[in-house]
C-alpha positions as CSV (number, residue, x, y, z in Angstrom):
1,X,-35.3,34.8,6.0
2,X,-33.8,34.9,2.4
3,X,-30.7,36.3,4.3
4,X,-30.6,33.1,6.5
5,X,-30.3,31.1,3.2
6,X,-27.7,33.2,1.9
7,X,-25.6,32.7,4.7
8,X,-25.9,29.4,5.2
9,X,-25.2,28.7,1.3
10,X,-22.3,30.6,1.8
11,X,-20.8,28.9,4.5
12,X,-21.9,25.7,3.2
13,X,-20.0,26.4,0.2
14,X,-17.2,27.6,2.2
15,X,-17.1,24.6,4.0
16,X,-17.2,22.1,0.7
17,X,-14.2,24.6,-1.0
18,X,-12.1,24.1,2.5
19,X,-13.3,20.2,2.2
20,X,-11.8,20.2,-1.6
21,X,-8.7,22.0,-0.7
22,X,-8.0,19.7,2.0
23,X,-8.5,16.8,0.0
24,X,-6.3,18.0,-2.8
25,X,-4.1,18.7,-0.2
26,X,-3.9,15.1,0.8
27,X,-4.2,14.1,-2.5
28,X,-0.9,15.8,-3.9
29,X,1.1,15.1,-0.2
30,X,0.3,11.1,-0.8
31,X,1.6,10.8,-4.3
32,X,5.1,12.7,-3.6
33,X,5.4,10.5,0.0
34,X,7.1,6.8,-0.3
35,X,6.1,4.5,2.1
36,X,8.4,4.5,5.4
37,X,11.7,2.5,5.1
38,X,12.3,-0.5,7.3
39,X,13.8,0.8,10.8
40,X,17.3,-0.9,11.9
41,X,15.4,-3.4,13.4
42,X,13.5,-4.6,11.1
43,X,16.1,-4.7,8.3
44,X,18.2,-6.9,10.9
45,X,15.4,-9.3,11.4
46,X,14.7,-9.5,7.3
47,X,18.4,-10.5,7.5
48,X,18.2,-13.1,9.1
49,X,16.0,-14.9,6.6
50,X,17.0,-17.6,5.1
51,X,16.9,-18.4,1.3
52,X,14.4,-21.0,1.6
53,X,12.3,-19.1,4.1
54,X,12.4,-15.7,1.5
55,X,10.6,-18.4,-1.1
56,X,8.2,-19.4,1.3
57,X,7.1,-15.7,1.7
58,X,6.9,-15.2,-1.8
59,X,4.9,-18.4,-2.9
60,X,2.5,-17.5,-0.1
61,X,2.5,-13.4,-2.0
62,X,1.9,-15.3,-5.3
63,X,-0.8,-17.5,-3.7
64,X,-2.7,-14.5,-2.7
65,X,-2.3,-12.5,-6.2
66,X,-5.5,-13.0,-8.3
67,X,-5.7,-12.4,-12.3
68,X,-7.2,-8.8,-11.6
69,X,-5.7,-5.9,-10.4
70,X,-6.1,-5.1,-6.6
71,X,-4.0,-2.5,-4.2
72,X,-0.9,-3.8,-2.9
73,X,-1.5,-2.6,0.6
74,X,-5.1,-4.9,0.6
75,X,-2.9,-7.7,-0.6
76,X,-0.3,-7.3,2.0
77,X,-2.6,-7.1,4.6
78,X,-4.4,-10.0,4.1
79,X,-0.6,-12.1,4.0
80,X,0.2,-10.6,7.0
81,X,-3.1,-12.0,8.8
82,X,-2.9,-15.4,7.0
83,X,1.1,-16.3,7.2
84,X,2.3,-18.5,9.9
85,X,2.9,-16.6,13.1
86,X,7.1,-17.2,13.1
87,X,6.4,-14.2,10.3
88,X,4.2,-12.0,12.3
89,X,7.3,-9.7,13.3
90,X,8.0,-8.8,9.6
91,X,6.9,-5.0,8.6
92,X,4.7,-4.4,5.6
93,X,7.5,-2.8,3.6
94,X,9.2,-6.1,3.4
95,X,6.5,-7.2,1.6
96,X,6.5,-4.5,-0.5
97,X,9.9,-5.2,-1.1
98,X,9.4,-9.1,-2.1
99,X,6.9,-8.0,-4.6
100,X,9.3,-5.7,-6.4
101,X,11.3,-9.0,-6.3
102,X,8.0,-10.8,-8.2
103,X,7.8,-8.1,-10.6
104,X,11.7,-8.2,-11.6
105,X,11.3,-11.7,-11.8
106,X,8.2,-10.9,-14.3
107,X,5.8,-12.7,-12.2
108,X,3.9,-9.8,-11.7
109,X,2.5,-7.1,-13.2
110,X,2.4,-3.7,-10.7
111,X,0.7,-0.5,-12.4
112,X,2.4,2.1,-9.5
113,X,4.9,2.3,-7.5
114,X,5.5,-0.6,-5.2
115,X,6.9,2.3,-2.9
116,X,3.5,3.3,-2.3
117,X,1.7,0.4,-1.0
118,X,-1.6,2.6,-0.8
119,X,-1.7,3.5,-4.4
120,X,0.1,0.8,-6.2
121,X,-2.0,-2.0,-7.9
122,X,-0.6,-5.4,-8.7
123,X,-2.0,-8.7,-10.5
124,X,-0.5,-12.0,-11.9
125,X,1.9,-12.0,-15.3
126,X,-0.5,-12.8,-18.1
């Protein structure tokens, strides 16, 4: 009976090291990996943006950007659901890209890298 334990504690324990590993794993490979870059076709289609369409995207960014810090990737999201559907074709890494746009303009403050929608946080310029 007390062998029972022993051997379930063990593999239990196994099982939570493997778990760790694997999570550290994961951990380490999602801060070295950027975020994909736009494919051919969605660069082309970004292109074809006008000036006055490029503010309209980021006024409707600013919009959604509170006074506390949230994830970029939550942020993102949620524009992509609430903009007008003639912008439903552009990828989340255009996004990504306008807000490094914000943030050089100093309308934003980003603690991350914008690279990594996932782990970056962003809020409004104080």
């Amino acid at each position: 009976m007390c062998l029972n334990k022993n051997v379930e504690s063990a593999t239990q324990l196994e099982n939570a090291t493997s778990l760790d590993a694997g999570s550290e794993l994961m951990s380490e490979q999602e801060n070295s990996q950027f975020d994909p870059p736009m494919t051919d076709e969605e660069a082309e289609l970004v292109g074809q943006l006008s000036e006055s369409e490029l503010e309209f995207v980021d006024g409707f960014l600013i919009e959604n950007i509170g006074q506390t810090w949230m994830k970029s990737a939550f942020l993102i999201g949620g524009v992509m659901l609430k903009i007008p559907d003639e912008y439903e074709e552009l990828p989340d890494t255009f996004y990504s890209a306008r807000l490094m746009v914000l943030e050089k303009k100093g309308l934003i403050a980003v603690k991350g890298d914008l690279r990594k929608m996932k782990l970056c946080e962003i809020q409004l310029s104080a």
